[in-house]
C-alpha positions as CSV (number, residue, x, y, z in Angstrom):
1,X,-22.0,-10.0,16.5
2,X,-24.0,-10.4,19.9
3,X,-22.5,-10.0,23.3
4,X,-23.1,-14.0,23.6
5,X,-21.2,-14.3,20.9
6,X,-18.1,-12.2,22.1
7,X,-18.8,-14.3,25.3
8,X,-18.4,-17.8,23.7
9,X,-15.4,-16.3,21.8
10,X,-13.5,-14.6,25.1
11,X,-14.4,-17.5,27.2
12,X,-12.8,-19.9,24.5
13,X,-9.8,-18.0,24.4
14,X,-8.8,-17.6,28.6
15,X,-9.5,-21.3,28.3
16,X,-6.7,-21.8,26.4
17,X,-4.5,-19.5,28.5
18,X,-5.6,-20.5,31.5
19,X,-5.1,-24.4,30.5
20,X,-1.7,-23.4,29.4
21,X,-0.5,-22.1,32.1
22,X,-1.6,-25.3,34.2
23,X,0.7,-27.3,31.6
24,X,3.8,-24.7,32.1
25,X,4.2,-26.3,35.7
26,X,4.6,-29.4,34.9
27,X,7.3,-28.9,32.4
28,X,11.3,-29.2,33.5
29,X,13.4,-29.5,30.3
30,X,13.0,-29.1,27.1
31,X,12.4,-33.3,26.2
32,X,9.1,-31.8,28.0
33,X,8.2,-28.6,26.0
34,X,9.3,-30.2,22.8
35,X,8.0,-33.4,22.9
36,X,5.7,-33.9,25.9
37,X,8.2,-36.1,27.9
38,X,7.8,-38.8,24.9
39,X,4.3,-39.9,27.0
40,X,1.9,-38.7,24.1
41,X,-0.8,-40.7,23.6
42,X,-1.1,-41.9,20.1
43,X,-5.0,-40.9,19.1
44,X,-4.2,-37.5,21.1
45,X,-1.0,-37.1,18.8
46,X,-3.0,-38.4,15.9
47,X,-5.8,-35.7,16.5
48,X,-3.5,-32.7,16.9
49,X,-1.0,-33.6,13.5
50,X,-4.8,-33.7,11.3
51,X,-6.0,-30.6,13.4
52,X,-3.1,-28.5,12.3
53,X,-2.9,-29.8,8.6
54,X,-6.6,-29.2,8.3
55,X,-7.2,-26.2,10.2
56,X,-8.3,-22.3,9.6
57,X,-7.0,-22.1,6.6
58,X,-8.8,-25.3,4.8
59,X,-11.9,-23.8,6.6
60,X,-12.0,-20.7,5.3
61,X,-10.0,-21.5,1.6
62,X,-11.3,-24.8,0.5
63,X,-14.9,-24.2,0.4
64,X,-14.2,-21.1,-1.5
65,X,-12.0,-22.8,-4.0
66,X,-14.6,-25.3,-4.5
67,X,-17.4,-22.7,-4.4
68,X,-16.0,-19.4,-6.3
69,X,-12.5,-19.7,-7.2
70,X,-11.9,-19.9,-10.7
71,X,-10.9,-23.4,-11.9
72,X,-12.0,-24.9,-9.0
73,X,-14.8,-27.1,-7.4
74,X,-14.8,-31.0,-6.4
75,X,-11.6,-30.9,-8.0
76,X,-10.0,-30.4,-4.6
77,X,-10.8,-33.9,-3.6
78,X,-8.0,-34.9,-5.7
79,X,-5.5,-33.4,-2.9
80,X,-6.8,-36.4,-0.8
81,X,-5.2,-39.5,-3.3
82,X,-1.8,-39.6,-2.0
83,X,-2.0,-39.2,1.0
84,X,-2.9,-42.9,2.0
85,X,0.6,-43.9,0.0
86,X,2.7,-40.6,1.4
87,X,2.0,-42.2,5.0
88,X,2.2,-45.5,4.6
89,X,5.9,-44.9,3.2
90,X,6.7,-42.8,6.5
91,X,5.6,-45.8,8.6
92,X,7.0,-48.1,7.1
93,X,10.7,-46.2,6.2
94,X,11.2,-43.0,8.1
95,X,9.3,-43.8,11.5
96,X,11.7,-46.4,12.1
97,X,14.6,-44.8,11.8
98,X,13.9,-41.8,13.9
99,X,12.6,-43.7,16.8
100,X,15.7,-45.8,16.5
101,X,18.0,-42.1,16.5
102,X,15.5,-41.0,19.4
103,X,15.5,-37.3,17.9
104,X,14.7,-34.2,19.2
105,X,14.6,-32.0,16.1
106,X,14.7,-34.3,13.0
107,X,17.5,-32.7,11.5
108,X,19.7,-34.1,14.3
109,X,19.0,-37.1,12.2
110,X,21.5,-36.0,8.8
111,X,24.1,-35.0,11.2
112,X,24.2,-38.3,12.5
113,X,24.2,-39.9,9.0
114,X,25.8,-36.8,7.4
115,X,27.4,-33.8,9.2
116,X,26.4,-30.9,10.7
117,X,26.8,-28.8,8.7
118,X,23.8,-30.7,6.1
119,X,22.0,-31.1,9.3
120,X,22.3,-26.8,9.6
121,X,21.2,-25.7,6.1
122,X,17.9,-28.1,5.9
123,X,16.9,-27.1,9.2
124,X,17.4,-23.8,8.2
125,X,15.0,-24.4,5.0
126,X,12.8,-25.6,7.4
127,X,12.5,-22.5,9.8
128,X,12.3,-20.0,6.7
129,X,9.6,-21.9,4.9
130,X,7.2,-22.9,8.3
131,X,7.7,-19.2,9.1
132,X,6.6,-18.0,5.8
133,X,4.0,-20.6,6.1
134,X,3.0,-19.9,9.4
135,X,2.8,-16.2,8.5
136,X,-0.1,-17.2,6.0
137,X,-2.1,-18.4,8.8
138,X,-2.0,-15.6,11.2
139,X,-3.0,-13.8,7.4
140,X,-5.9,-16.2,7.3
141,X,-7.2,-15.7,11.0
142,X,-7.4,-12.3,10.3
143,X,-9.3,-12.6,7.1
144,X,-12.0,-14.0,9.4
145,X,-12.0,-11.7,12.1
146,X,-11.8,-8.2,9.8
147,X,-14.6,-9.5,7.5
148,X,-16.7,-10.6,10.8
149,X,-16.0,-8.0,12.9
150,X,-14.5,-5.2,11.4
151,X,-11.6,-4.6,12.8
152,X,-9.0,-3.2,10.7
153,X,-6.6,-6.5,9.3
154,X,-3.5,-5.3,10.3
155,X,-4.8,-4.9,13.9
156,X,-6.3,-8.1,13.6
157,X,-2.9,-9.6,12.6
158,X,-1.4,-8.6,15.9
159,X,-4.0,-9.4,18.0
160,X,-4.5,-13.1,17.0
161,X,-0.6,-13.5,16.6
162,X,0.3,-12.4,19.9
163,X,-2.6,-14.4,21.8
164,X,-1.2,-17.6,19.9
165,X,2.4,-16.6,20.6
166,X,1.9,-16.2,24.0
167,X,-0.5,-19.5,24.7
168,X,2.1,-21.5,23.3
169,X,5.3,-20.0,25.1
170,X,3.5,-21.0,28.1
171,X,2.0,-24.8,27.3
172,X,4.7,-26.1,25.0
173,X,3.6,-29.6,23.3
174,X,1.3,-30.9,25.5
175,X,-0.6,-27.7,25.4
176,X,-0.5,-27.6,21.7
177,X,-2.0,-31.6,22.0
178,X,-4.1,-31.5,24.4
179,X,-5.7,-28.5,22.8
180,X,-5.7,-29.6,19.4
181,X,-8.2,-32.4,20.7
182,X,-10.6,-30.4,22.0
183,X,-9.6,-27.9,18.7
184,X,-10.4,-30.9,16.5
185,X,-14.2,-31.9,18.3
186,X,-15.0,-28.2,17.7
187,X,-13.6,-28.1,14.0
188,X,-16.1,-30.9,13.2
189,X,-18.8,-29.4,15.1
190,X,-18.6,-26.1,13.3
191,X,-18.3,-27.2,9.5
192,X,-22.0,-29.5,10.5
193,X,-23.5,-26.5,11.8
194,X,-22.5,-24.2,9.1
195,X,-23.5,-26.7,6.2
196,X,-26.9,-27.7,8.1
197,X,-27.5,-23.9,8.1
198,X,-26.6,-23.3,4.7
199,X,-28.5,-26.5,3.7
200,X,-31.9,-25.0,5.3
201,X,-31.1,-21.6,3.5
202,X,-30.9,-23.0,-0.1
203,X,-34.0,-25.6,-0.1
204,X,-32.4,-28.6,0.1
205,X,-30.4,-31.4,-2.4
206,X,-32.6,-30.6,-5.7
207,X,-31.2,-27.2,-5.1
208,X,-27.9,-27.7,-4.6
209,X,-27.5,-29.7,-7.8
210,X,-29.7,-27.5,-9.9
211,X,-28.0,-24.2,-9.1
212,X,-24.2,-25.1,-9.3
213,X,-22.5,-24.6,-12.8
214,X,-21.4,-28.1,-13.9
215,X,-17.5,-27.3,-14.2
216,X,-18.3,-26.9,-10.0
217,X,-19.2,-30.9,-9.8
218,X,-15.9,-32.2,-11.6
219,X,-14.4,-34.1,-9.7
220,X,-11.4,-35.8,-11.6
221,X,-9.4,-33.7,-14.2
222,X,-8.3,-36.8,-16.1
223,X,-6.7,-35.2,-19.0
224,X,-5.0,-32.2,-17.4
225,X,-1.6,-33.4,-17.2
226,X,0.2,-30.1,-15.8
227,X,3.1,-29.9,-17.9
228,X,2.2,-26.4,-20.1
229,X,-1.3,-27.2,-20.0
230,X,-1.8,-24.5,-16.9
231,X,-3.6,-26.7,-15.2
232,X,-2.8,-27.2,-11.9
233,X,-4.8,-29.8,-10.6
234,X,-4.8,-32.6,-13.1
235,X,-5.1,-36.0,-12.1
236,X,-1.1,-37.0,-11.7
237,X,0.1,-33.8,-10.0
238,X,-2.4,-34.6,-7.9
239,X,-1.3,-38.3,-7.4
240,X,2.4,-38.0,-8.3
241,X,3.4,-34.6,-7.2
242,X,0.9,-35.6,-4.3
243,X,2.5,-38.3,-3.2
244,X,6.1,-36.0,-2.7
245,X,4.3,-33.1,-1.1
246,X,2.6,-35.2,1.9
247,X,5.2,-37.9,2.2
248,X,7.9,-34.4,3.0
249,X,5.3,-32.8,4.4
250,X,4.5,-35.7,7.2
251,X,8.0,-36.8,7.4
252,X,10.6,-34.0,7.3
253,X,8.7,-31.0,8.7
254,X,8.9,-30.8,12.3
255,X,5.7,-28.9,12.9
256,X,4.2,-32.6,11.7
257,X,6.9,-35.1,13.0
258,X,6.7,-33.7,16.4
259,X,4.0,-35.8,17.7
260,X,5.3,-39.1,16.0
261,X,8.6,-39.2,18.0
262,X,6.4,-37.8,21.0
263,X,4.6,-41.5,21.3
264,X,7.2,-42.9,23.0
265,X,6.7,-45.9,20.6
266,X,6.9,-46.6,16.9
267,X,3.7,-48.5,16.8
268,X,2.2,-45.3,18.3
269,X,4.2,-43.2,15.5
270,X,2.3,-45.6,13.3
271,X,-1.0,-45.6,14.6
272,X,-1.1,-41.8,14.5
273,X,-0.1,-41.6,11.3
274,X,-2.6,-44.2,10.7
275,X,-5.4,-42.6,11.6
276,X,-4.5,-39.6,9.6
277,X,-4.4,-41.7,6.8
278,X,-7.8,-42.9,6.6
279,X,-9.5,-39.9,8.7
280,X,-8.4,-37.1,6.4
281,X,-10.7,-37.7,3.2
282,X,-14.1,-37.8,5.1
283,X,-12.8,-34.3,6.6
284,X,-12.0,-32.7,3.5
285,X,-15.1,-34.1,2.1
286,X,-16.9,-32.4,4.4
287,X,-15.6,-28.9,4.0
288,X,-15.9,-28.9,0.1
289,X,-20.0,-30.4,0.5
290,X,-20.2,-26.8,3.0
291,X,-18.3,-25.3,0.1
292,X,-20.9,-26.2,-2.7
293,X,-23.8,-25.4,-0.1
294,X,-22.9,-22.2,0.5
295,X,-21.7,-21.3,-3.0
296,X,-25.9,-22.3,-3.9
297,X,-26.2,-19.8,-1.1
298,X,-24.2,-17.3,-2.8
299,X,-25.9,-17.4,-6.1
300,X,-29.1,-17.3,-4.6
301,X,-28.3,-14.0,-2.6
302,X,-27.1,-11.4,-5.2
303,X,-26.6,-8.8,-2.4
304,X,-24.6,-11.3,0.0
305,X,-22.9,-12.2,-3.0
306,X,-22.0,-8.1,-3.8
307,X,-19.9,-8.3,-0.2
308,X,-17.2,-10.7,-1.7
309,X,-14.6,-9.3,-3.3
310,X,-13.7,-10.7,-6.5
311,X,-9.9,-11.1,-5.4
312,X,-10.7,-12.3,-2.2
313,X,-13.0,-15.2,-2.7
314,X,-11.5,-15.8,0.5
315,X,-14.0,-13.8,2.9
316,X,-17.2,-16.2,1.6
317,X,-17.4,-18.3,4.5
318,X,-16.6,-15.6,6.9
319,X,-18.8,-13.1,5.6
320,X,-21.6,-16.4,5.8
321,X,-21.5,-16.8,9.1
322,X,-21.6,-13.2,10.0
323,X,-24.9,-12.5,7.7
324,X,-26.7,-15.5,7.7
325,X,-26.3,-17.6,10.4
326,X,-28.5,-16.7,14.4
327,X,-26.3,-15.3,17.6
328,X,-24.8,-18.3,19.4
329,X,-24.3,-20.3,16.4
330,X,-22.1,-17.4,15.0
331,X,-19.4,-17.5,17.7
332,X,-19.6,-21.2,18.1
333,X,-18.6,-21.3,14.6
334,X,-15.8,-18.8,14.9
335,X,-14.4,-20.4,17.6
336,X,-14.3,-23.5,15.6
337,X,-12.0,-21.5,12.9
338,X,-10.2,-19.8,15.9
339,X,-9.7,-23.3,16.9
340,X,-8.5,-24.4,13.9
341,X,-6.2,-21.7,13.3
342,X,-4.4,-21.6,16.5
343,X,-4.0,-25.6,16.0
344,X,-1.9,-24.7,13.3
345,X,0.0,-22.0,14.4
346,X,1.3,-23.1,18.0
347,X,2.4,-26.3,16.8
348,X,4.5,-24.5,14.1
349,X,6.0,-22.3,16.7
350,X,6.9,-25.0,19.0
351,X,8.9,-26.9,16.0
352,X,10.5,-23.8,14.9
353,X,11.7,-23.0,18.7
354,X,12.9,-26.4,18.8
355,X,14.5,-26.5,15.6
356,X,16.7,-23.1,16.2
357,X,17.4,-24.5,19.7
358,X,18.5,-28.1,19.1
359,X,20.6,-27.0,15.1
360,X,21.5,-24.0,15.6
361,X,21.8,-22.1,19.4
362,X,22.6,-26.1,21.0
363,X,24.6,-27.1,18.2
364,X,26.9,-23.9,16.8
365,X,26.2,-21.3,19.5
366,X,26.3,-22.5,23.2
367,X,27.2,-26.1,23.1
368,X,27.6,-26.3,26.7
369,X,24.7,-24.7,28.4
370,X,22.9,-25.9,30.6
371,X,19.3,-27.9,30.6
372,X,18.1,-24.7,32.6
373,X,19.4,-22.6,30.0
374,X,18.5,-24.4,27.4
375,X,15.0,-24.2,28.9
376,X,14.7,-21.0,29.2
377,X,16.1,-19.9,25.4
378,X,12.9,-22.5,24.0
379,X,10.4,-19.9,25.2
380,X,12.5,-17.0,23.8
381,X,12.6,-18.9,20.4
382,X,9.0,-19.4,20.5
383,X,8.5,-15.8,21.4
384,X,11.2,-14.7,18.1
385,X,9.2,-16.8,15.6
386,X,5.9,-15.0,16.9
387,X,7.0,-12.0,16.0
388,X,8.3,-12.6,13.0
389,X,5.8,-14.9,11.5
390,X,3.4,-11.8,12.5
391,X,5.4,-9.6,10.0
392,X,5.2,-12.4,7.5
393,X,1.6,-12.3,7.7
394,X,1.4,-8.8,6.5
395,X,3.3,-10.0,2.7
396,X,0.9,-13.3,3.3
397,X,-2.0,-12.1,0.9
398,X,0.2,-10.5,-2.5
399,X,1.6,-14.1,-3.0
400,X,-1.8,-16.1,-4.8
401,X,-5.8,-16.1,-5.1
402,X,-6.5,-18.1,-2.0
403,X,-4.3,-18.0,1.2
404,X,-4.3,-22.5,0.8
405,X,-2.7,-22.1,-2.3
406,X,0.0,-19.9,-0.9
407,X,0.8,-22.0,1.9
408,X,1.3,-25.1,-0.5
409,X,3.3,-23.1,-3.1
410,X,5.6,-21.6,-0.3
411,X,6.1,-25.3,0.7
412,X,5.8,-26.9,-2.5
413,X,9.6,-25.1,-3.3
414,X,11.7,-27.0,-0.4
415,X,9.2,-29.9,-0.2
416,X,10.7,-32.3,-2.8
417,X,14.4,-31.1,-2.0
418,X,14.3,-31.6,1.8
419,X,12.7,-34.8,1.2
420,X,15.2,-36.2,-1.2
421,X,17.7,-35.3,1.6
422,X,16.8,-37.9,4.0
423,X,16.1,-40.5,1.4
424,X,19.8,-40.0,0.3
425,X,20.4,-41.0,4.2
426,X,18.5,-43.4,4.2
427,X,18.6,-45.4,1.5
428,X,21.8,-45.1,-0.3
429,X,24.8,-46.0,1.6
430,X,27.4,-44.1,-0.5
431,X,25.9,-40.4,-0.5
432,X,27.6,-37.7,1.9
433,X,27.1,-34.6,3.2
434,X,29.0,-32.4,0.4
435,X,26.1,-34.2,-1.9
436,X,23.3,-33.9,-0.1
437,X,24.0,-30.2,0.1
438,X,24.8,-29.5,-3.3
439,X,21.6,-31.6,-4.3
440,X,19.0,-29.9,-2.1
441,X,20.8,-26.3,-3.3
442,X,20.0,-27.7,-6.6
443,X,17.0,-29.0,-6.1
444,X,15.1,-25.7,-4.5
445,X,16.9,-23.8,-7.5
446,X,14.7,-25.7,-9.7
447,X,11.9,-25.5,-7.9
448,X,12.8,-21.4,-8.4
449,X,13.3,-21.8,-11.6
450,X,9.8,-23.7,-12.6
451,X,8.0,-21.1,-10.4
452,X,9.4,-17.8,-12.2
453,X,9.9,-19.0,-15.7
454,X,7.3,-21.7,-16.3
455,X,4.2,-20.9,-14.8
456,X,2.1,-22.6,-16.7
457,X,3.9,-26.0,-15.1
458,X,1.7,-27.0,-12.0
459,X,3.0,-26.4,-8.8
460,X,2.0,-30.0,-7.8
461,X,5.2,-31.3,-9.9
462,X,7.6,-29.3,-7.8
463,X,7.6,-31.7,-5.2
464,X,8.3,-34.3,-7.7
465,X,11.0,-32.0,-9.8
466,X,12.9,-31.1,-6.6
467,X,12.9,-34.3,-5.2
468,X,14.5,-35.9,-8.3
469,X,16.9,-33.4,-8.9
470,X,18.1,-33.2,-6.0
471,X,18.9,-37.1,-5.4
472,X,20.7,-37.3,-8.9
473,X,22.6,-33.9,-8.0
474,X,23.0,-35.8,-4.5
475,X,24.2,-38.6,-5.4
476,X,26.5,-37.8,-8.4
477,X,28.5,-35.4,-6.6
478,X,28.6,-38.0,-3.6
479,X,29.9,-40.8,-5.9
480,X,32.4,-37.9,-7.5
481,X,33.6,-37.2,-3.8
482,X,34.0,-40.4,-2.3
483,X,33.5,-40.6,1.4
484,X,33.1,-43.6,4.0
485,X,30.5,-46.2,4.0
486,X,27.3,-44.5,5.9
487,X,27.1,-46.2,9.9
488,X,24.4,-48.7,9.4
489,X,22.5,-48.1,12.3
490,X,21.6,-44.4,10.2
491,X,20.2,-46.3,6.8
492,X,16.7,-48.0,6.5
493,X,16.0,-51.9,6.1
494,X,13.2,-54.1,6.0
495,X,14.1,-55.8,9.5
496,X,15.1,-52.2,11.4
497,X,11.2,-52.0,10.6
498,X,10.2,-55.3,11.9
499,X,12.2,-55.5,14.9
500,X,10.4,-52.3,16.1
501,X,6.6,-53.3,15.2
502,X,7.6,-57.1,16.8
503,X,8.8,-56.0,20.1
504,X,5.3,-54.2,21.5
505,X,2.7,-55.5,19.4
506,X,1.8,-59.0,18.0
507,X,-0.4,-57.7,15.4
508,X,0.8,-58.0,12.1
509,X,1.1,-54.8,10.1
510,X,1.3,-55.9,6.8
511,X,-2.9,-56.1,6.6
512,X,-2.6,-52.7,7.6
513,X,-0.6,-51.3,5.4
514,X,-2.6,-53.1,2.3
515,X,-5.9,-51.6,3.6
516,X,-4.1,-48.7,2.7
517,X,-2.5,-49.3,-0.6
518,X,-6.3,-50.1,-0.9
519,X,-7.8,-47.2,0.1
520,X,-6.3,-44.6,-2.5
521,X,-8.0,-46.8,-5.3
522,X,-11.4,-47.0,-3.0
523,X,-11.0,-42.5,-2.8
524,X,-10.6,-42.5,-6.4
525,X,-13.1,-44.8,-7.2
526,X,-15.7,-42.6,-4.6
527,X,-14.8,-39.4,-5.9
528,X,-15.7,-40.4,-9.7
529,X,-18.9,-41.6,-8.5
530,X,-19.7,-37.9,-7.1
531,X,-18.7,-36.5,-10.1
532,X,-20.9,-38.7,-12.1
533,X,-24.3,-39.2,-10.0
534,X,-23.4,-35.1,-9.8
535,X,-24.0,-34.9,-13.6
536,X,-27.3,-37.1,-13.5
């Protein structure tokens, strides 16, 4: 590390203070912490949700799973599939009906349909598992920044928790937006220059294909079916338990569902999701090609390849950039995973403050206080889930091989549970609350259950598991305690969507949302074709 580089890196970070700290005065209640005053623009909101699901930690994680990791390689493309189909579902069920509820937190949504005290215990879920989440990514930040520059990790666990917590106790949403932009252009920058760099360092295509073990280049896992197999990544966890993850992940974390009810619209909701949709695959595709060059780059370099520890396969892109790449274009590219990293983390602070404000100080605590007191407990509540995700981050690396997989088995227990929640609010008229509780108890018991006593079941169905079991716990003990018809204005139907899509924009959807029920075939159908012109 050259003083330029420490330059670039120092600079980047009192940018994002100082920018901050311009967006703190223009903020008066918490409709404008939380949610940017609803006047988010859509690409801006569209940018920031794909900054923070693709951020440090698929930098640093994903081309190591594809380069090193046992079991892994193209294979990780197959994360991609579902995701088309997850978000096309949100626009077209759950978008609607939060825009019509007009939401702060989106648990405020099952106490409308529900009661408050449903509304309590998943919002709860929520908080634990973001925070556990978001404890892995302060872990992952610091990965990069003890194996670049040798500071201790537990120092560099406070350090980059504490600058994170306190940029976004000043900038709230629009910080966390308006950064993620800029976060996102840099993100992109730094996986070109690392792969052009590792690219010239390994001799070009002919050695890229030559030197990679062939189990590297599979792409689809077509017989791997991840029941007792031990596979985790087969083709239809991948699609089915896939499909779960992403359509919970998008619509009933907040961290994610933030921005779509920060549009002001529902056709900007949509169009942000949108352009998640279809940008996400190129992106990913992107970080596993760096992955395989610099995995040829590994095996090429026995004594670079001696620095990464065999349980940490983690510190290979880190350790890259520190040892092979010139000053300058080291700390451009560590910003870019700074970037990245702090993309994720505000925004998960921000829903976590807002979840604890709006369902559970607001709601159970201090019903009456005031907008200035309300205010001013958002920034404490950003400041408490700081501090505790820091301490999360210290339990963050003992839970699996690569931090990714953590964060995605962490999730992958409430995911599916959560999920069937709202679909038992919005599309059954007959559950109620003492149900839905029982079934999302039941359904993350499960999930428990798979992940102690069958681990040779892939983590990928637990979305799927949870989900089911906790509508048919859901909505058996719903039908065995009757309760009143659900309000209608709280359930889903075809013309709540319409009526929303026809009063801003003449365009009709529908070709939209067959481009993409098209476009998972067209991402299978690309990915095989990498695997096989691999092979030739």
């Amino acid at each position: 590390m050259t003083l330029w580089d420490w330059g670039i890196i120092i600079g980047y970070l009192l940018g994002l203070l100082v920018l901050s700290r311009c967006l703190e005065r223009q903020q008066a209640s918490i409709e404008d912490y939380y949610l940017g005053g609803r006047r988010l623009r859509w690409w801006s909101a569209g940018l920031s949700t794909m900054a923070t699901q693709l951020g440090a930690v698929s930098f640093i994680s994903a081309p190591a799973f594809v380069a090193l990791r046992p079991g892994g390689g193209l294979i990780w493309l197959g994360y991609e599939f579902a995701v088309p189909l997850a978000l096309l579902f949100l626009m077209v069920v759950f978008l609607p009906v939060y825009h019509r509820a007009r939401v702060l937190s989106i648990s405020e949504y099952l106490e409308k349909r529900f009661d408050a005290s449903t509304r309590t215990v998943v919002s709860l879920m929520f908080q634990v598992s973001r925070a556990l989440a978001s404890g892995v990514t302060i872990f992952a930040l610091a990965i990069v920044l003890s194996a670049t520059i040798g500071i201790p990790l537990e120092v560099t666990i406070l350090m980059t928790g504490l600058v994170t917590l306190l940029y976004d106790a000043w900038g709230g949403m629009k910080a966390v937006v308006y950064s993620d932009v800029v976060q996102m252009a840099i993100l992109v920058l730094g996986i070109f220059l690392c792969g052009v760099e590792a690219y010239r360092f390994i001799g070009g295509w002919e050695a890229l294909w030559s030197a990679l073990p062939p189990e590297r280049l599979e792409t689809i896992p077509w017989t791997a079916h991840g029941f007792g197999d031990g596979e985790d990544f087969g083709f239809w966890p991948l699609l089915v338990g896939g499909f779960f993850l992403y359509a919970s992940y998008y619509g009933c974390d907040q961290s994610q569902m933030q921005r779509e009810i920060s549009v002001g619209h529902l056709d900007d909701g949509r169009r942000s999701l949108l352009l998640n949709a279809i940008a996400r695959f190129p992106l990913v595709l992107a970080y596993c090609l760096m992955g395989l060059l610099i995995g040829v780059y590994v095996r090429q370099h026995a004594e670079f390849a001696a620095r990464i520890p065999a349980d940490r396969v983690d510190h290979m892109v880190p350790l890259f950039i520190i040892h092979a790449l010139p000053p300058g274009v080291t700390g451009l590219i560590l910003i870019a995973i700074l970037a990245a990293a702090m993309s994720s983390l505000d925004s998960a602070l921000n829903s976590l403050s807002a979840a604890t404000l709006r369902d559970v100080y607001q709601r159970h605590v201090n019903p009456g206080a005031s907008e200035r007191e309300l205010f001013h407990w958002s920034k404490r509540f950003t400041i408490l889930w700081g501090t505790l995700c820091i301490g999360f981050a210290f339990l963050a690396g003992h839970v699996s091989g690569t931090v990714i997989e953590a964060i995605n088995k962490i999730g992958s227990v409430f995911y599916g549970p959560i999920l069937a929640t709202f679909l038992l609010g919005m599309l059954t008229r007959r559950a109620n609350g003492f149900g839905a509780k029982l079934g999302v108890i039941a359904g993350v018991a499960a999930n428990l259950f798979l992940w102690v006593e069958c681990p040779r079941v892939s983590w990928l169905w637990w979305n799927a598991i949870g989900c089911v079991v906790a509508l048919g716990v859901g909505y058996g003990f719903s039908l065995w305690r009757s309760a009143a018809v659900a309000p209608s204005e709280t359930l889903w139907r075809s013309e709540t969507s319409r009526e929303f899509s026809e009063s801003r924009s003449s365009r009709n959807w529908r070709w939209r949302y067959m481009g993409l029920l098209l476009y998972t075939p067209l991402m299978i159908g690309l990915t095989a074709a990498i695997g096989t012109l691999a092979h030739r």
